[in-house]
C-alpha positions in Angstrom: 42.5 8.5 -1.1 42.5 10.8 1.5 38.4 9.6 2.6 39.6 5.9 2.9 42.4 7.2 5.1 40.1 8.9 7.4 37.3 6.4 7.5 40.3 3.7 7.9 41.7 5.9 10.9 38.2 6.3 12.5 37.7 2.5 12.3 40.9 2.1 13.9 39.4 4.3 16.8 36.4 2.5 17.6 38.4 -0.8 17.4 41.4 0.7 19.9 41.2 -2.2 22.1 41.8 -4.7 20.1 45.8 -4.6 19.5 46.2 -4.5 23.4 43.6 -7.9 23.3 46.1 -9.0 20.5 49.4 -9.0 22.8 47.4 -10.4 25.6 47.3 -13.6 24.0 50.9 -13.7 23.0 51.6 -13.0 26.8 49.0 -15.5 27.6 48.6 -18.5 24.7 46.1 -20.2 27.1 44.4 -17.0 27.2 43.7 -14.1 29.3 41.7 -15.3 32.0 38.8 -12.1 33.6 37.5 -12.3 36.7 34.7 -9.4 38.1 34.3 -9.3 42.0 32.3 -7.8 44.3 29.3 -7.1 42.3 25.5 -8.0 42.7 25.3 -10.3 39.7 22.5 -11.5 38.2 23.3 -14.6 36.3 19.0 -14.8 35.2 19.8 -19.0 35.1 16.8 -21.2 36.4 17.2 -20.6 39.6 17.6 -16.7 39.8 20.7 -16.7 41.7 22.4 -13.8 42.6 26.1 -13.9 43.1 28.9 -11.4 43.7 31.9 -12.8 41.7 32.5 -14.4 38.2 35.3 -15.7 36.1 35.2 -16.0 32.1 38.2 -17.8 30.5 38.8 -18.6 27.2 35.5 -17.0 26.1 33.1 -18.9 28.4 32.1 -19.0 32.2 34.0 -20.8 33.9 33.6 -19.9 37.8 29.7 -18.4 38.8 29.8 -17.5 42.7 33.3 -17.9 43.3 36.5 -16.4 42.5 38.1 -18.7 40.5 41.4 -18.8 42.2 43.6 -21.9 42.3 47.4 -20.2 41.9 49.1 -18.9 38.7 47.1 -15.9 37.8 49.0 -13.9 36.2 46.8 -14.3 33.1 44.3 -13.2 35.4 42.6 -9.5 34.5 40.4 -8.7 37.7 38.0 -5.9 38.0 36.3 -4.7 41.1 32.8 -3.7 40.6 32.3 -2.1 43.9 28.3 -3.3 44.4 27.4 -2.3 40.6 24.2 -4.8 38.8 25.3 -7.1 36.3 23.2 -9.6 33.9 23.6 -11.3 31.1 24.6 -9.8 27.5 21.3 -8.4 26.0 20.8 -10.9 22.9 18.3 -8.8 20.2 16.9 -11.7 18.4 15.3 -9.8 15.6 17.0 -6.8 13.9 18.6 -4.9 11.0 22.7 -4.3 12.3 24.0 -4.8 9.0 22.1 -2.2 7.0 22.6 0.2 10.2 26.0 -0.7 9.2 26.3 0.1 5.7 24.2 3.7 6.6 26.9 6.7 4.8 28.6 9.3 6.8 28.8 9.3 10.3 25.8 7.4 12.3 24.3 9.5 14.4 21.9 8.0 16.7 19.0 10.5 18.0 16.8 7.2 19.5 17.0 8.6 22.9 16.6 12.2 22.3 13.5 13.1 24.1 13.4 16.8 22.7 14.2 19.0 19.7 17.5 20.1 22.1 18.1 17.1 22.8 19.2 16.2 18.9 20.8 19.1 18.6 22.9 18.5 21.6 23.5 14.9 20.6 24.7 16.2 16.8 27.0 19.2 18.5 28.5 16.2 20.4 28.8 14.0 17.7 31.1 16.9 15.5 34.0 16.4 18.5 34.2 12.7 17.9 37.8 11.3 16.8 37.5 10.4 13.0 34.8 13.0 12.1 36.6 16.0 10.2 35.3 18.8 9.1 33.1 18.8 6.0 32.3 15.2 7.1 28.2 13.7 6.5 26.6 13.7 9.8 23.4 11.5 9.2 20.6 10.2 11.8 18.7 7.8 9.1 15.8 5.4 10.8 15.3 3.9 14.4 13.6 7.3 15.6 10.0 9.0 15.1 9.1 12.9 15.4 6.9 12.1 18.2 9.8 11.6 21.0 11.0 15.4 20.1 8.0 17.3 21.2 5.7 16.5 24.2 2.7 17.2 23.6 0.6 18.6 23.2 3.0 20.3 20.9 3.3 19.3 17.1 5.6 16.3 16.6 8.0 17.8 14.4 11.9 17.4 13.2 14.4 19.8 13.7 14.4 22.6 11.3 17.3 23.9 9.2 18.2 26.8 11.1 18.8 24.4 14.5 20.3 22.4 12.5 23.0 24.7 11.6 23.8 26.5 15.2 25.6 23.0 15.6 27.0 22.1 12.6 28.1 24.9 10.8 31.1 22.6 9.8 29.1 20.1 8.3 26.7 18.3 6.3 23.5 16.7 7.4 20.9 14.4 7.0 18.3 13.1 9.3 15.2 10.7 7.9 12.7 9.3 9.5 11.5 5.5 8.9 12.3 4.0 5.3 12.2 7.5 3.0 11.0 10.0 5.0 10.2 12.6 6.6 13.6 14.3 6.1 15.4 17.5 7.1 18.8 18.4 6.1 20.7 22.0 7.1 22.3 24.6 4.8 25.3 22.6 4.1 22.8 19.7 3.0 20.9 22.0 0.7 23.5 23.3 -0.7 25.1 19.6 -1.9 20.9 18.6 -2.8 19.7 21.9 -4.8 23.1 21.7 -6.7 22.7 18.0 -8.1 21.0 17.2 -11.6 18.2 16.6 -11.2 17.8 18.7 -8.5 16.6 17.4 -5.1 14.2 19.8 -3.6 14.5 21.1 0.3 12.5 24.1 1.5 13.2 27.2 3.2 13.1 24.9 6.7 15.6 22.3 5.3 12.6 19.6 4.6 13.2 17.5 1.9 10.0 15.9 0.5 8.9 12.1 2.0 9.0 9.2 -0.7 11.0 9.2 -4.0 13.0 12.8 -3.5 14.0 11.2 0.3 15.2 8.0 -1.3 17.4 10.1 -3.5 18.7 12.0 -1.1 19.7 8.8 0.6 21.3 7.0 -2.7 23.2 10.5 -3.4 25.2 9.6 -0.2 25.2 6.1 -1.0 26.7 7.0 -3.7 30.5 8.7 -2.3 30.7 5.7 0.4 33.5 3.4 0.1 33.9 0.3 1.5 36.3 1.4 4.3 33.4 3.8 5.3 30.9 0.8 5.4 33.8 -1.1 7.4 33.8 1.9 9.4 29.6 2.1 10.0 29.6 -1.6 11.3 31.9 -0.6 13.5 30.1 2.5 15.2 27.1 0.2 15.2 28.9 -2.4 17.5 30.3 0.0 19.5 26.2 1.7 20.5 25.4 -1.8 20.9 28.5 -2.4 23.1 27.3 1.2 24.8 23.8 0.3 25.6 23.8 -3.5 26.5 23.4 -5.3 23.2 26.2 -8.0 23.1 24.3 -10.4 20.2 22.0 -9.9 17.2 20.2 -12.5 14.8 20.3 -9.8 12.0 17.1 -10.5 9.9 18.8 -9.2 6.5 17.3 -6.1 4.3 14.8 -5.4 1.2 16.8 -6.5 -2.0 17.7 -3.6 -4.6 16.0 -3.0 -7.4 19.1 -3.0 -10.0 19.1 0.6 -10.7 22.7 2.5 -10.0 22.7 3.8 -6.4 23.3 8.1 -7.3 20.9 10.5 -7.2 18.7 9.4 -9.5 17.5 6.6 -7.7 14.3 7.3 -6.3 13.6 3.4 -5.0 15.8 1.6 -2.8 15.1 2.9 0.1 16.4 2.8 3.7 15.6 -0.6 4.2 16.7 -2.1 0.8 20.4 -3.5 0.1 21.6 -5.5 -2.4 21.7 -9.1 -1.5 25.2 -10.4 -2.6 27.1 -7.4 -1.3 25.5 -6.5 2.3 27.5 -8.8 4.3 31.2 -7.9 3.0 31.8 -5.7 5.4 31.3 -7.5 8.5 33.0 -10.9 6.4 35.9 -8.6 6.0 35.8 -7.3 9.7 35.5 -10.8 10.9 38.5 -11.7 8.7 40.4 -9.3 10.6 39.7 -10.3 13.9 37.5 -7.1 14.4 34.0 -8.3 15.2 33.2 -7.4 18.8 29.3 -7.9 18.9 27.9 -11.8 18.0 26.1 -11.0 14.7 24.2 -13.7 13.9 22.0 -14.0 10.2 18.8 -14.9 8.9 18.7 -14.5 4.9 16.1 -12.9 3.6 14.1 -13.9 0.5 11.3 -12.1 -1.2 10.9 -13.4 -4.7 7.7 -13.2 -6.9 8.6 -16.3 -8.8 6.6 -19.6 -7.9 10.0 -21.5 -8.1 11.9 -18.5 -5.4 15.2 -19.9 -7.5 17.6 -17.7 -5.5 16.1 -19.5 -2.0 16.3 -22.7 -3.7 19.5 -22.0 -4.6 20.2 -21.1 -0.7 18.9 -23.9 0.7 20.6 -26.1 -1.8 24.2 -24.6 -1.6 24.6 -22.9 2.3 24.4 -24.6 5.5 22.3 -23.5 8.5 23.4 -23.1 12.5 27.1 -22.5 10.6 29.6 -20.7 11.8 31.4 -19.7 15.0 30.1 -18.2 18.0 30.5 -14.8 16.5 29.7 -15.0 13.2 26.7 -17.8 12.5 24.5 -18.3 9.5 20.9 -19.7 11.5 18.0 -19.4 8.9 15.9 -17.8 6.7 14.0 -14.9 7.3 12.3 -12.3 7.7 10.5 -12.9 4.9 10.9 -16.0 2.8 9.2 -15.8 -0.7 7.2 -12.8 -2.3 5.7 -9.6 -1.3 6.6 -9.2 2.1 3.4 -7.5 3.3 0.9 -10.1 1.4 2.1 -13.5 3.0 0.0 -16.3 2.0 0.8 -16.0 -1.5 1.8 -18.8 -4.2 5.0 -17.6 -4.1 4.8 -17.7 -0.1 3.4 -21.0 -0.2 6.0 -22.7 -2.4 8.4 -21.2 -0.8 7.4 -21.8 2.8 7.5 -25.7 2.0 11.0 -25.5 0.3 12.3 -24.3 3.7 10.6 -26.8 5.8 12.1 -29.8 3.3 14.9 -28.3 3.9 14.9 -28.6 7.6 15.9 -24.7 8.0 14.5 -22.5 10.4 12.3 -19.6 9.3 10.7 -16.3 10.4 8.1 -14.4 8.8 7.0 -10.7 10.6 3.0 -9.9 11.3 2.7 -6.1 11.2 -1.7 -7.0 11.8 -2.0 -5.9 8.5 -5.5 -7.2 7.1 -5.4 -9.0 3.6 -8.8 -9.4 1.9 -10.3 -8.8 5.9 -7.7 -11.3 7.1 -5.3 -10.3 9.8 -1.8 -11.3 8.3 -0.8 -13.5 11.6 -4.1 -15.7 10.8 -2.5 -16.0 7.5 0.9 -17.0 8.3 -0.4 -19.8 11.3 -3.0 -21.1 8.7 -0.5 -21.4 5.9 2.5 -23.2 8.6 -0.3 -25.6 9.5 -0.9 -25.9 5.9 2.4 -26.6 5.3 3.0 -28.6 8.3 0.5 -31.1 7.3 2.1 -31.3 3.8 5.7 -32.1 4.7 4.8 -34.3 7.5 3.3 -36.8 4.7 6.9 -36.7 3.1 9.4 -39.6 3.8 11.9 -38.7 6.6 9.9 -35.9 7.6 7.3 -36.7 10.3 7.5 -34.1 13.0 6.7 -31.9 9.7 7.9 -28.3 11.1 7.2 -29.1 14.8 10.9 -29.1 15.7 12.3 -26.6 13.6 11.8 -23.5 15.0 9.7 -21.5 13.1 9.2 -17.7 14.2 6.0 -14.9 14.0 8.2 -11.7 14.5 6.8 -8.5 15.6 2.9 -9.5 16.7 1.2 -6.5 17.8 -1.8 -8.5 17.5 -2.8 -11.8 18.2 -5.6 -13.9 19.7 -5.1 -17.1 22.2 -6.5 -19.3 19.6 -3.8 -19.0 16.9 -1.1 -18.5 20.0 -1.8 -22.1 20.8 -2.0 -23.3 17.5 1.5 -21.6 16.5 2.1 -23.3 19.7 1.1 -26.8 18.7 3.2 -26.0 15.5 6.7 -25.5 17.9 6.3 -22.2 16.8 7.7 -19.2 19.1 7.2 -15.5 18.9 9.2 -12.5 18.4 8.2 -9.4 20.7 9.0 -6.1 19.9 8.8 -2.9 22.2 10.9 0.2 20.7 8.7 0.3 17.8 5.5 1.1 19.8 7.7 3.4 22.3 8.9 5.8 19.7 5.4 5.8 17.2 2.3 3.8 19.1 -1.1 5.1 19.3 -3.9 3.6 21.2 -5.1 2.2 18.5 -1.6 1.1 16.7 -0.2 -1.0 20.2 0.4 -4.5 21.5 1.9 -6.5 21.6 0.0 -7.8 24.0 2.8 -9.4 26.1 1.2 -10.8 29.2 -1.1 -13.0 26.9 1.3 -13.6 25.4 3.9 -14.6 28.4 0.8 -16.2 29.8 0.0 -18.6 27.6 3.8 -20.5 27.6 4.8 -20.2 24.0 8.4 -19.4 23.4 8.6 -16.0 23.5 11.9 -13.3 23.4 12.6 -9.6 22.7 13.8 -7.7 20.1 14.5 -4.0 18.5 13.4 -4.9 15.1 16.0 -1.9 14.5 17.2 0.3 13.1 14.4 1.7 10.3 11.6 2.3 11.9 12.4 1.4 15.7 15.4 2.2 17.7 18.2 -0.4 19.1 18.2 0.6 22.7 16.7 -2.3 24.5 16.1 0.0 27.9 13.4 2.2 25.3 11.8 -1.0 24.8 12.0 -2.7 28.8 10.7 0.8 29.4 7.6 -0.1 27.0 7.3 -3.3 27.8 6.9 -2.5 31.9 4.5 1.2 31.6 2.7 0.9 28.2 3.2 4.1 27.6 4.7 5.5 24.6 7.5 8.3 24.2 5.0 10.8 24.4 4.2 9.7 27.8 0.5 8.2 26.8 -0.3 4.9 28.1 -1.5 2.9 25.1 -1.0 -0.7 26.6 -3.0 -1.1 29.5 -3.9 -4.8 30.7 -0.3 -6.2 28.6 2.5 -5.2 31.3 5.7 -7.4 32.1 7.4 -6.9 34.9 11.0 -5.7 35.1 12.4 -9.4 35.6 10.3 -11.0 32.9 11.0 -8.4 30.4 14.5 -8.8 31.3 14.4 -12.2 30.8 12.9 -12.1 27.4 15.9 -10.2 25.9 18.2 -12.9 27.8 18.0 -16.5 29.0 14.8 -16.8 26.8 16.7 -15.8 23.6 18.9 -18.9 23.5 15.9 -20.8 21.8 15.7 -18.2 18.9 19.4 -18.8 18.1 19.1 -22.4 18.5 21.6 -22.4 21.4 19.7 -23.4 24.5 21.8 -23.2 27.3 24.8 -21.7 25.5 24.0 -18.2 25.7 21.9 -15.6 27.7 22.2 -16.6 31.1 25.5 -16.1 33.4 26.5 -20.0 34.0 29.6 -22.5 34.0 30.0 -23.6 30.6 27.9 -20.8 28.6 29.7 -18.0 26.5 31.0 -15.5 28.4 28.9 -12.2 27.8 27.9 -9.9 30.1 27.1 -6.1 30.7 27.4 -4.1 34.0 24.2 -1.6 34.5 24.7 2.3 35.1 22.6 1.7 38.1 20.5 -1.2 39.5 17.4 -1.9 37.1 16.0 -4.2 39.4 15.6 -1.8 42.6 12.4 0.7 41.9 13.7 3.0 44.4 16.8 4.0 42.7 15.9 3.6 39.5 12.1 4.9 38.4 9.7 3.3 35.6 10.7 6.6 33.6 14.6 6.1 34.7 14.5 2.8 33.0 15.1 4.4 29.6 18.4 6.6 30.9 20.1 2.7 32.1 23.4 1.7 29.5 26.1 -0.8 30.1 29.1 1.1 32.3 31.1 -2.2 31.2 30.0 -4.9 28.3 32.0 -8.3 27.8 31.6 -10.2 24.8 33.3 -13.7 24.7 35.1 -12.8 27.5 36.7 -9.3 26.4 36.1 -6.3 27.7 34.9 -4.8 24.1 33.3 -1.3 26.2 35.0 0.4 29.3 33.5 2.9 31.0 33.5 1.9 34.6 35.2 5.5 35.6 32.6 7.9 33.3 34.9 9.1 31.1 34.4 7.9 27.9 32.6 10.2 25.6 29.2 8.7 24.0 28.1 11.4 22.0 24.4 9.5 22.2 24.3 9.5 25.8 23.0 12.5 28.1 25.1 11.6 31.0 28.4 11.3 28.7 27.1 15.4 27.4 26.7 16.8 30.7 30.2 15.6 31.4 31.4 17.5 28.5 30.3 20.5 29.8 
C-alpha cells in the first residue's frame, strides 16, 4: 500500500499543473484563451515566416502575427517572451514512449551525459527529486551507449559500482545498455541480485553479465511494479519530452512476450518486449483521467510466424485506423507487421503485408541494412511492397493498390536512388533517424544518408526511434543530422549533411504526412493545433549557438493543445537530466 501511495503522489507531481488547467475552464467554459508576444517565432509554414506574436485558443492557432486582441480578455493568459526562438512542437514520428513508460523504478535518463561524471551527477540529481524516497529503484535502462561516457581515445565503458555508490548510497540501481545489456548495478543492486534464487551474478565492479542474466535482472524489477508505478513512468516520460521539445509521438509499439511469468527467472523478454494486450493501460487510464499532456499517437505492432498472422487479421477486422482524438489516435500498423522482424520478406511477411494493404491501413516496416541471403533488407521490403502493390491493385475497389496509403521504410541507414524512387513511385515515405548513429555509429555503421535522401523529394521526417537503443532528445539527433559526427566527436557522415532549417523541418511541418494530418499539425498556422516549444537559445543563429551547442538546446516553455504542459521560462525548475538545471543546484 504504502508503494502505490508514493508512486500515486509522485504522479501527482509531475502532473501539478493540471488541477490549476482544471479551474481555468470552469472560470472560462469557452476556454482559456494564450497569447505569447514579443518573441521571434518561427511558424516553419510554406512560406518561412517569422512573426513575433501568437494566439492559441481552444487548442488551435487562432491568431499567427498578430495579437489577437478584440476586447474581453479576461480568458486571456499572456506571456512575454522577451526576444526568445520559438517553432513548432517537435513531432517524433517513429518511437518507443510507451515501453519507456512502463520501465520500473525511477527513469533516469543519462542520453546527454557526455562523461562518466556526468551520469553520476545526473543520478545524484535525480535522488533530490519529489516522489523518490529512500530505498527507491533508480534505473537508466536503453536510449544511451558507453561510447558518449568516455572520449576517446579512452575505453568506452559504464560506470563502475564504486561511482555508482558515492551518489546513491540511499538507493538501488540499475543501468542497461540497448535491449539486455551491458549492465552495471551498485552495492545496493548487488545486494537485492546475489540474494535472489537463482542467483543473478554481478562482479566485484557491479557488472552484471549481457544477455539472459541482464534480462533477468530487468524482469526482477518488473516484477515489484504496480500499475500506479507504470501510470507514474508514462508520466516522467511526457514530462522529458515536455523538457526537451517533443510535444507528439507515433509510438511504434514493442516486441510481444514470450508467456513466461515476468520474475527473476525470466531470462527472455527483454527491454524491448511487452505484452501486447496490457502495454497501453496505462496511458488509456491516464487519458481517462484527463492526464495525457504529450500527443501519443500508435502504430500496432505484429510479428507472428503464422501464414494466417490471426491476431493482425483479427486487428484489421475489429479496430479502426486514424481513430481517436487529437491526443490519443490509433494510425496503423507497424513497425513490423507479420514474422520475424529482422527477416522481412517472409511468407508470413508476405501474407501479412497484403492483409494490411486490403485493409486500406497504413503500415511501416524498419530497414536496419541488415543483408538476408546477400540481400540488403530495404531491397527486400521495396521489392515485396511492389510485389504486393501489383497484387492488390488487380483486386476490385482497389486500383491505386498501396499508392495512397502511406506506407513507411523506418530507420534507413542505407539506401540507393534506385529503390528511393521506386518506394517513391509506390507513395512510399521514409523514416530518418539520427540519435541512434549519434550515441553508437562507426564509419562503417552510419547513414542515413539524408541529403540523398532530401534530395531526391520522397516524403521524408525525423525521428528518435527511442528509447532502447537510441535516445529521445531530438537536439542529439539535429546535432547528427547537421556535423556527421558521432558522440565521440568522429565524423562518420561526410557528403549526407542537412542544414539546421531542413533538419528542423523534418521533425516538424514534414511530420504531418506520417500522421496522416497534413496541415493539422507541425507548423505554427491559423487553424492547426496549437503546439509549440520556446528554445533555450536561438538554434537558428550559428553565432550564439555552435554545431556542438546544438546538443545543450531544450524547450524553456512547451505548449501542447494550447496548455502550457512545461514552464521554465525563469530557470528554476529542477531537470535532474539537464546540465544547466545541475549547475543551478549548486
Amino acid at each position: 500500500m504504502k508503494k502505490t501511495l508514493t508512486a500515486a503522489a509522485a504522479l501527482a507531481a509531475i502532473l501539478v499543473c493540471l488541477p490549476a488547467q482544471a479551474r481555468d475552464d470552469e472560470r472560462c467554459p469557452q476556454g482559456e484563451a494564450l497569447r505569447l508576444v514579443n518573441g521571434r517565432i518561427h511558424t516553419m509554414d510554406a512560406n518561412d515566416r517569422i512573426v513575433s506574436s501568437v494566439v492559441i485558443r481552444n487548442g488551435r492557432f487562432a491568431a499567427v502575427g498578430t495579437d489577437g486582441r478584440h476586447g474581453g480578455d479576461d480568458c486571456t493568459r499572456e506571456i512575454n517572451l522577451r526576444g526568445r526562438t520559438v517553432v513548432p512542437g517537435i513531432i517524433d514520428n517513429h518511437n518507443h514512449v510507451v515501453l519507456l513508460g512502463l520501465r520500473p523504478g525511477h527513469d533516469t535518463r543519462i542520453e546527454n551525459a557526455r562523461s562518466i561524471q556526468e551520469v553520476l551527477d545526473t543520478f545524484a540529481a535525480r535522488t533530490r527529486d519529489a516522489g523518490v524516497r529512500r530505498g527507491d529503484w533508480l534505473t537508466a535502462l536503453g536510449g544511451f551507449n558507453i561510447s558518449q561516457f568516455t572520449p576517446p581515445p579512452a575505453t568506452a565503458r559504464m560506470p563502475t559500482l564504486q561511482e555508482l555508490d558515492t551518489v546513491t548510497p540511499a538507493h538501488p540501481v540499475l543501468v542497461m545498455q540497448g535491449f539486455n545489456g551491458p549492465t552495471v548495478t551498485n552495492s545496493l543492486g548487488k545486494a537485492f541480485f546475489t540474494g535472489l534464487s537463482p542467483t543473478i551474478p554481478v562482479d566485484a565492479n557491479g557488472a552484471i553479465p549481457s544477455g539472459g542474466q541482464s534480462t533477468r535482472a530487468l524482469n526482477a524489477l518488473r516484477a515489484l511494479q504496480s500499475f500506479d508505478e507504470q501510470k507514474r513512468g508514462l508520466g516522467y516520460a511526457m514530462t522529458y519530452a515536455a523538457e526537451v521539445g517533443v510535444t507528439t509521438h507515433l509510438d511504434q509499439g514493442g516486441f510481444t512476450y514470450s508467456g513466461r511469468p515476468i520474475d527473476s527467472n525470466n531470462d527472455v523478454d527483454a527491454l524491448a518486449n511487452f505484452h501486447q494486450y496490457r502495454a497501453h493501460d496505462s496511458l488509456r487510464a491516464l487519458y481517462h483521467e484527463g492526464k495525457v499532456f504529450n500527443r501519443i499517437w500508435i502504430n500496432f505492432l505484429h510479428m507472428e510466424e503464422k501464414l494466417d498472422t490471426p491476431e493482425l487479421n483479427a486487428r484489421l477486422l475489429n479496430a479502426w485506423n486514424d481513430f481517436g482524438d487529437d491526443m490519443v489516435r490509433v494510425v496503423g500498423i507497424g513497425e513490423f507487421t507479420a514474422g520475424n522482424p529482422f527477416v522481412p520478406g517472409s511468407q508470413f511477411w508476405l501474407n501479412g503485408t497484403k492483409l494490411v494493404a486490403q485493409a486500406r491501413w497504413r503500415n511501416e516496416n524498419h530497414s536496419l541494412g541488415f543483408p538476408i541471403g546477400g540481400i540488403p533488407d530495404w531491397k527486400i521490403i521495396i521489392d515485396g511492397w511492389q510485389s504486393v502493390h501489383n497484387e492488390v491493385r488487380t483486386m476490385p475497389g482497389l486500383a491505386d493498390g498501396i499508392t495512397n496509403l502511406r506506407w513507411v521504410l523506418a530507420h534507413v541507414p542505407f539506401i540507393d536512388t534506385e529503390y528511393l524512387n521506386r518506394l517513391k513511385g509506390l507513395g512510399g515515405g521514409i523514416s530518418l533517424v539520427g540519435g541512434w548513429r549519434y550515441i553508437s555509429g562507426t564509419a562503417a555503421g552510419n547513414g542515413p544518408p539524408f541529403r540523398l535522401i532530401i534530395d531526391s523529394g520522397i516524403r521524408s521526417g525525423m525521428s528518435s526511434d527511442g528509447m532502447q537503443i537510441s535516445p529521445m532528445n531530438p537536439w542529439l539527433g539535429m546535432y547528427y543530422g547537421v556535423t556527421g559526427r558521432n558522440a565521440r566527436g568522429v565524423l562518420i557522415n561526410a557528403g549526407q549533411l542537412t542544414t539546421r532549417k531542413e533538419i528542423l523541418r523534418l521533425y516538424t511541418a514534414a511530420n504531418d504526412w506520417f500522421l496522416n494530418a497534413d496541415g493539422k499539425i507541425g507548423t505554427i498556422a491559423e487553424g492547426s493545433l496549437g503546439d509549440l516549444i520556446v528554445l533555450s537559445d536561438d538554434y537558428f543563429d550559428a553565432q550564439k549557438v555552435s554545431d556542438e551547442g546544438i546538443k545543450d538546446i531544450y524547450s524553456v516553455l512547451t505548449v501542447v493543445n494550447g496548455k502550457v504542459v512545461h514552464d521554465n521560462l525563469d530557470g528554476r525548475k529542477r531537470m535532474y537530466w539537464n546540465r544547466d538545471s545541475r549547475a543551478r543546484d549548486h
